[in-house]
DSSP file (Angstrom, degrees, kcal/mol; ACC not computed):
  #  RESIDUE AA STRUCTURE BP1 BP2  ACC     N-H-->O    O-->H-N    N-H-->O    O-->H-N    TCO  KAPPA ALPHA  PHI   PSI    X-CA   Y-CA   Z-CA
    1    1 A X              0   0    0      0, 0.0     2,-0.5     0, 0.0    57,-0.2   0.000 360.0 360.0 360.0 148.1   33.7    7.0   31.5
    2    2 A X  E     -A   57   0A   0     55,-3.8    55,-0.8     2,-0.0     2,-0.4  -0.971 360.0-164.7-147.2 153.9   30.3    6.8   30.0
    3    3 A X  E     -A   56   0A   0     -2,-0.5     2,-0.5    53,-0.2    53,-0.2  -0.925   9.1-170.9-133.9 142.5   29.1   10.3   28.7
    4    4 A X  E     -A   55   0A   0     51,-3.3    51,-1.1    -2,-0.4     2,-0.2  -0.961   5.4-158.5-148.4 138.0   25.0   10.6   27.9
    5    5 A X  E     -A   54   0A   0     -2,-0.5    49,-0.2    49,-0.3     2,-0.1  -0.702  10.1-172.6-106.1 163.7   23.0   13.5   26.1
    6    6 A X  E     -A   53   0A   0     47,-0.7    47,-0.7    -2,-0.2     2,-0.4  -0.505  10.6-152.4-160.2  75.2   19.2   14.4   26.2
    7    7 A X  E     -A   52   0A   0     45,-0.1    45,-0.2    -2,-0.1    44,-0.1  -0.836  19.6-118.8-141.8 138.0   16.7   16.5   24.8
    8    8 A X        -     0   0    0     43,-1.3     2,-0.3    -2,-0.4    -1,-0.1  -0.116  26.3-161.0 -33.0 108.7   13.3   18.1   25.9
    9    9 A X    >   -     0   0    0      3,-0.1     3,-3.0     1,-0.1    -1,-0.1  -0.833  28.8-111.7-108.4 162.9   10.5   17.3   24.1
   10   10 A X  T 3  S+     0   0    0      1,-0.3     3,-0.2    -2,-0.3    -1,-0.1   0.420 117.7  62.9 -64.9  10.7    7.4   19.2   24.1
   11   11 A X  T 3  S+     0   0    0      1,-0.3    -1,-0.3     2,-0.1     2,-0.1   0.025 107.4  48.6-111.0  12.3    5.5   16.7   25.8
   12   12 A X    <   +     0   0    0     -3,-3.0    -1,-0.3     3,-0.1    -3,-0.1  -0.521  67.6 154.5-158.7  64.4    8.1   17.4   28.8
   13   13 A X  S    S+     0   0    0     -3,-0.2    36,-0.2     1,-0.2    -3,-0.1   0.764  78.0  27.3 -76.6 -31.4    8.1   21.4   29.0
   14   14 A X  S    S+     0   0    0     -3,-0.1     2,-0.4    34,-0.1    -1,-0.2   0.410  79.1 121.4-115.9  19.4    9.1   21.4   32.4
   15   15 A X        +     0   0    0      1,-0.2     3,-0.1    32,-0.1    -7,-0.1  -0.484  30.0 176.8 -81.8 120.8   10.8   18.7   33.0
   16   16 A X        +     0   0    0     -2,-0.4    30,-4.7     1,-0.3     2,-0.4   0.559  69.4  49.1-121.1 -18.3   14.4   19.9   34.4
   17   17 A X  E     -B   45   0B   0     28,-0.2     2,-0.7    -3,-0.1    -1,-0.3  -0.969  62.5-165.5-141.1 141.5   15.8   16.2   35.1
   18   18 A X  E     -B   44   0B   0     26,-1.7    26,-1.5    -2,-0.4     2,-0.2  -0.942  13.0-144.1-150.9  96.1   15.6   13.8   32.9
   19   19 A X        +     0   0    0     -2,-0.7    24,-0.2    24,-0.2    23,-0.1  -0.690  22.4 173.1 -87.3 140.4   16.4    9.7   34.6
   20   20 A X        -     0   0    0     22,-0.3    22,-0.2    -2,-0.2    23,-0.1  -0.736  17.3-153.9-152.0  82.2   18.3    7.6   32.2
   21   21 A X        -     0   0    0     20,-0.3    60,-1.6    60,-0.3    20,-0.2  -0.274  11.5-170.3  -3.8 117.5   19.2    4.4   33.7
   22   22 A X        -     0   0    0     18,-1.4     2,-0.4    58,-0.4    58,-0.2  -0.278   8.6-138.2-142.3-161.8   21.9    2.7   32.6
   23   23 A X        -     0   0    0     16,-0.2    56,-1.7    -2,-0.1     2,-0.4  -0.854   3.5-161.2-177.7 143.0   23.7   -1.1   33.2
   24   24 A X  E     +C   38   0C   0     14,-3.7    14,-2.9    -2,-0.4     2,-0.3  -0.987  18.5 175.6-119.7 130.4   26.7   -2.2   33.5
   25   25 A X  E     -C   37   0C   0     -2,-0.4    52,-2.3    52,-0.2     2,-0.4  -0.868  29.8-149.0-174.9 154.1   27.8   -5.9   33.0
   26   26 A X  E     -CD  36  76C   0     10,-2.5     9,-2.4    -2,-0.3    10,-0.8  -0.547  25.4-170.6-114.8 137.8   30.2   -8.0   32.9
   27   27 A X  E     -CD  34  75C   0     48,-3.1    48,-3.4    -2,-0.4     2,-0.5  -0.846  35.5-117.0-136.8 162.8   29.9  -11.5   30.4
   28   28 A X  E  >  - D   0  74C   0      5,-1.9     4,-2.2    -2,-0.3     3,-0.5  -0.777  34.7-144.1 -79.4 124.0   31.8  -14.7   29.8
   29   29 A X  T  4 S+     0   0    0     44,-0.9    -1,-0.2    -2,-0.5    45,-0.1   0.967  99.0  49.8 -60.0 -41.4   32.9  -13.8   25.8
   30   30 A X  T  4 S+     0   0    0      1,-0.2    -1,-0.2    43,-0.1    44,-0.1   0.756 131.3  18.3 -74.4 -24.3   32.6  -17.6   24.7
   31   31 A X  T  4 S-     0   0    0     -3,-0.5    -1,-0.2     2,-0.1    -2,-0.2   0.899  83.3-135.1 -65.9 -78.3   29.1  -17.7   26.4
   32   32 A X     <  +     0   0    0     -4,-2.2    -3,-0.1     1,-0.4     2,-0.1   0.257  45.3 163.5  83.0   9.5   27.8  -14.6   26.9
   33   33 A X        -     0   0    0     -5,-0.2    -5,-1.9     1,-0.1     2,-0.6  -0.474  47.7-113.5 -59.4 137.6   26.9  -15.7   30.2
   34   34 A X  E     +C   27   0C   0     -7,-0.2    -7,-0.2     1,-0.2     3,-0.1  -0.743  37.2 175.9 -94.1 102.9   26.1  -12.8   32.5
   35   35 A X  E    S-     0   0C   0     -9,-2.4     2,-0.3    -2,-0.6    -1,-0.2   0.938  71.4  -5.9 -42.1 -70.4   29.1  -12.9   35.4
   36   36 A X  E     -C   26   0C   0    -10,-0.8   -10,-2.5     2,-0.0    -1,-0.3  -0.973  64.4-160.7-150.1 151.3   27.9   -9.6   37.2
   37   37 A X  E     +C   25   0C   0     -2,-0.3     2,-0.3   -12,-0.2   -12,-0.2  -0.988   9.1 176.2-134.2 140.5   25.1   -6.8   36.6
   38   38 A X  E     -C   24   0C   0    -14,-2.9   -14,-3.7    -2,-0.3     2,-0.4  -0.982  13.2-156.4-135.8 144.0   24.8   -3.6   37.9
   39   39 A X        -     0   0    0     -2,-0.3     2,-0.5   -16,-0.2   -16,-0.2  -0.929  14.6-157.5-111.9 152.7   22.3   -1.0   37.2
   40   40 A X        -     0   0    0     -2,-0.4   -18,-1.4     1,-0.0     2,-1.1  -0.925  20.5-118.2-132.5 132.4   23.0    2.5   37.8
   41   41 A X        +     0   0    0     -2,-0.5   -20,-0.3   -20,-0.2   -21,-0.1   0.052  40.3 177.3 -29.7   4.9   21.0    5.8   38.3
   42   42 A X        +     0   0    0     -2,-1.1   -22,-0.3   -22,-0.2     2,-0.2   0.485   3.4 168.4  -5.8 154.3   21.8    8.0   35.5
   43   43 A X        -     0   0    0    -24,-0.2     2,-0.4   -23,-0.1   -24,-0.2  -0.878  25.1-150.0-178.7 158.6   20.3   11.0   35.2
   44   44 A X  E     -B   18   0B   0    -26,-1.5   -26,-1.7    -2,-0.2     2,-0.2  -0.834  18.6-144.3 179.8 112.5   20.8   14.5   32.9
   45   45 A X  E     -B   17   0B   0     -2,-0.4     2,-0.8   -28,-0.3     9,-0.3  -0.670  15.1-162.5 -87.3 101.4   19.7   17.9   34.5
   46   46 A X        -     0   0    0    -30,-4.7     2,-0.5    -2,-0.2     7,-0.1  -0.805  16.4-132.9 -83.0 142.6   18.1   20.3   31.7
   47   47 A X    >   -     0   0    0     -2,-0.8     3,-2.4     5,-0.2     5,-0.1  -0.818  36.4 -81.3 -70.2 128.2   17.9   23.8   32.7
   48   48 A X  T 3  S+     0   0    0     -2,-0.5     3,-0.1     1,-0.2   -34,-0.1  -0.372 117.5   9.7 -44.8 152.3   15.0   25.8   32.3
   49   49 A X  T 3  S+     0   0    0      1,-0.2     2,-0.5   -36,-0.2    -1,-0.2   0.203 103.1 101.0 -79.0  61.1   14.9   26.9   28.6
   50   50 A X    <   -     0   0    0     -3,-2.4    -1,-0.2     1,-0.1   -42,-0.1  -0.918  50.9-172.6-121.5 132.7   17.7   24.8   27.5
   51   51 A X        +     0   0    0     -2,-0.5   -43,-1.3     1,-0.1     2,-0.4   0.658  62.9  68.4-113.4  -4.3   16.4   21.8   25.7
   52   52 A X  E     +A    7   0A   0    -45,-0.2     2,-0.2    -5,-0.1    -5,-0.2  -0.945  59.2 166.6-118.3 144.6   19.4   20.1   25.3
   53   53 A X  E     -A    6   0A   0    -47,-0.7   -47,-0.7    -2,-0.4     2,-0.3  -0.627  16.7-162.2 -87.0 157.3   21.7   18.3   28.1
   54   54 A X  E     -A    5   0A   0     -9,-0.3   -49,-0.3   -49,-0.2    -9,-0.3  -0.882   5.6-167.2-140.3 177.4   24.7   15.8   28.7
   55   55 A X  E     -A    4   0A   0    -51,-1.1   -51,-3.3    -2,-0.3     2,-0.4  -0.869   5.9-157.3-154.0 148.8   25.8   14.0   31.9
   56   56 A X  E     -A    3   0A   0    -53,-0.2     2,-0.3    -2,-0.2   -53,-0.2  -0.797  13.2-164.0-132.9 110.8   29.1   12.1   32.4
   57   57 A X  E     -A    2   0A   0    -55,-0.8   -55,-3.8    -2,-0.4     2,-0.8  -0.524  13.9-134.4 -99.5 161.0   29.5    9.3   35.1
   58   58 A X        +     0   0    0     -2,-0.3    -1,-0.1   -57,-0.2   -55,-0.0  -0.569  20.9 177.3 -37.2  19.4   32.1    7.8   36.4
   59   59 A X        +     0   0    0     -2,-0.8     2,-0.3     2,-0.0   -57,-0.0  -0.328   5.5 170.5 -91.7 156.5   32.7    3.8   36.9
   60   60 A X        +     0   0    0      2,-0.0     2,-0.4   -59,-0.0    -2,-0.0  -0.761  18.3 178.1-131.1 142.9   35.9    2.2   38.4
   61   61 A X        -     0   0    0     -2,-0.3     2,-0.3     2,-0.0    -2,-0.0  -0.899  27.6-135.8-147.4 145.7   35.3   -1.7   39.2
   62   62 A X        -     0   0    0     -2,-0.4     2,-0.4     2,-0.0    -2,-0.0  -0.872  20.5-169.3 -89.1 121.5   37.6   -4.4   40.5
   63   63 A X        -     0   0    0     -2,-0.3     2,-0.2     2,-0.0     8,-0.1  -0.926   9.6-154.6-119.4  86.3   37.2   -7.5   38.4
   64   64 A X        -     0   0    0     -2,-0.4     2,-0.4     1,-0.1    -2,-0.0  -0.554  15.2-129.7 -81.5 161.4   39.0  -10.2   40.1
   65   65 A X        -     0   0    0     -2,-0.2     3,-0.1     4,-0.1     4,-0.1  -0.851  11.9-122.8 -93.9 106.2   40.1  -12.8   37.7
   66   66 A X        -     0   0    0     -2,-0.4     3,-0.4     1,-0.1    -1,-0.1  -0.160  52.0 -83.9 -36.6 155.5   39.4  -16.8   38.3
   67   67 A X  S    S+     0   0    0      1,-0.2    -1,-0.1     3,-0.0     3,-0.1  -0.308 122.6  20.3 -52.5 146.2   42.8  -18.9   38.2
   68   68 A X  S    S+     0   0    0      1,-0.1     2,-0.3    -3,-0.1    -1,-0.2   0.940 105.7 115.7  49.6  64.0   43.4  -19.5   34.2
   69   69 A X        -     0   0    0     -3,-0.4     2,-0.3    -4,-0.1    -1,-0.1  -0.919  45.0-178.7-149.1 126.9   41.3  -16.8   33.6
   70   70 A X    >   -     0   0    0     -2,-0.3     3,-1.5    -3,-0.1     4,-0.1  -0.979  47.5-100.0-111.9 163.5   42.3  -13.2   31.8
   71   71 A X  G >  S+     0   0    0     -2,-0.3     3,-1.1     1,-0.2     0, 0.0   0.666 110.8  74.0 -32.0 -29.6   40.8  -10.3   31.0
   72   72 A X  G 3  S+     0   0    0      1,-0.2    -1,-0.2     3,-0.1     3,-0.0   0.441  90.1  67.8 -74.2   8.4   40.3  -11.3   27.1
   73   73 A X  G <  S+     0   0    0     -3,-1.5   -44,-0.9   -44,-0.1     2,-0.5   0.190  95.8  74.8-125.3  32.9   37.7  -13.7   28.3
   74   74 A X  E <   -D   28   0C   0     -3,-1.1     2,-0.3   -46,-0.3   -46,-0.2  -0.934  57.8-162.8-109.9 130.9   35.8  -11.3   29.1
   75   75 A X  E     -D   27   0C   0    -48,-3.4   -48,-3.1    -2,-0.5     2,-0.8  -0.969  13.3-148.8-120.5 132.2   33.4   -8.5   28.0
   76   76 A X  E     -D   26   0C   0     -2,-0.3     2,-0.8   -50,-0.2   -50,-0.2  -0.791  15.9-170.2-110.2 127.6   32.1   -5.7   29.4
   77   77 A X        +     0   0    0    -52,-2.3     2,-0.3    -2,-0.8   -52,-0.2  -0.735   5.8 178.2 -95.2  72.5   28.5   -4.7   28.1
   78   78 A X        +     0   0    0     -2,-0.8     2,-0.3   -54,-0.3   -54,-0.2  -0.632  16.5 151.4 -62.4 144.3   26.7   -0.9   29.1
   79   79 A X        -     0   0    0    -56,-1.7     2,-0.4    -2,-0.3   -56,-0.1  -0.984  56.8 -84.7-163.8 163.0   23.3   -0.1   27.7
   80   80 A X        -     0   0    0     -2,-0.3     2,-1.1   -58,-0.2   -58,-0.4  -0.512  40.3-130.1 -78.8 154.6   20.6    1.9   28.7
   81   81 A X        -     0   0    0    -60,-1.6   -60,-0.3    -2,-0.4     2,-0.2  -0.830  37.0-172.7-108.0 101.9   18.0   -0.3   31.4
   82   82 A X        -     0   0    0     -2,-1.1     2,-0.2   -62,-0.1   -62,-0.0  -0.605  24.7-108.6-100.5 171.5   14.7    0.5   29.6
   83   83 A X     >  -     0   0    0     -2,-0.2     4,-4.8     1,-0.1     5,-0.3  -0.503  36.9-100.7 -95.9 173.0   11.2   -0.6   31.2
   84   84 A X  T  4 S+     0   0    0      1,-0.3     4,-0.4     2,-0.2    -1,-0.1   0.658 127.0  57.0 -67.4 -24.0    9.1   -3.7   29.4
   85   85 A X  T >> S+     0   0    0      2,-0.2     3,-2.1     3,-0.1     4,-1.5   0.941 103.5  44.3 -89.1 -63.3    7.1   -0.8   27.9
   86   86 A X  H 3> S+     0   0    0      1,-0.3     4,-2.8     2,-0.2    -2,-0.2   0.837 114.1  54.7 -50.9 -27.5   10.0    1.2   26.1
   87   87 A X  H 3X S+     0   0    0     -4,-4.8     4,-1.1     2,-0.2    -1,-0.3   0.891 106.0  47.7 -53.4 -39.2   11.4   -2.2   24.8
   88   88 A X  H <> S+     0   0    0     -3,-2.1     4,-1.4    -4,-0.4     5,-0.3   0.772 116.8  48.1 -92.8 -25.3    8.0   -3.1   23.2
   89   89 A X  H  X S+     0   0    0     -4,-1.5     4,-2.2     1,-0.2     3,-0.4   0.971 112.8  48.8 -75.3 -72.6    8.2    0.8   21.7
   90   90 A X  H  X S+     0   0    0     -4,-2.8     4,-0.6     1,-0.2    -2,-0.2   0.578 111.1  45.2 -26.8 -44.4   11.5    0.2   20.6
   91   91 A X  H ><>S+     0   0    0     -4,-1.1     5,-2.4     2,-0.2     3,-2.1   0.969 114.5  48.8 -62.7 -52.2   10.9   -3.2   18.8
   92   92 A X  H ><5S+     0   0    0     -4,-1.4     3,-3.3    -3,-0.4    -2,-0.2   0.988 110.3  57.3 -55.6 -61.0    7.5   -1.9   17.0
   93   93 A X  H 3<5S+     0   0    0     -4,-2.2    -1,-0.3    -5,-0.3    -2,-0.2   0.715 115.9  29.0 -65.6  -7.8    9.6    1.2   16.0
   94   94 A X  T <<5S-     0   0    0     -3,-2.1    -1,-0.3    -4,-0.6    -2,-0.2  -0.094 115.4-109.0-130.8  28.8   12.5   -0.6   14.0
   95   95 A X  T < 5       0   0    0     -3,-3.3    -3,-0.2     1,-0.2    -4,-0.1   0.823 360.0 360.0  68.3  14.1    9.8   -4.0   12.8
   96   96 A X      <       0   0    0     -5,-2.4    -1,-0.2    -6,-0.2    -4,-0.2   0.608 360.0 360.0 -79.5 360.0   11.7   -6.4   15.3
């Protein structure tokens, strides 16, 4: 279960749904090689003069397992799926 919050900024007065993209994926641990990716539509629905939100989805996945293989060789990774532009904000905002 993956649970997400939200709040209305003033640059977004009317703004009643609020897309937040997400990813799901699944990595080798000794690697980090990326097995499988999914992105998923997230999204958190403000109500008019509520500035704050949450949303909580859902996932079930089937992971079959290789022969010699278990689940401890594994990770699974969620994050938000930002665009090329909110990356470049992000870096500049923490000096990366």
């Amino acid at each position: 279960m993956i649970e997400m919050a939200a709040s209305r900024g003033p640059a977004a007065p009317e703004l009643a749904q609020i897309p937040l993209p997400f990813f799901v994926a699944v990595v080798e641990r000794a690697t980090q090689r990326i097995i499988a990716r999914e992105t998923i539509d997230g999204r958190v629905d403000i109500l008019p003069g509520s500035r704050r939100a949450g949303s909580r989805e859902e996932i079930a996945e089937r992971i079959p397992l290789p022969p010699g293989k278990s689940a401890v060789d594994y990770e699974i990774l969620v994050g938000f799926d930002l665009t090329a532009d909110q990356l470049d904000y992000n870096r500049r905002q923490r000096g990366f």
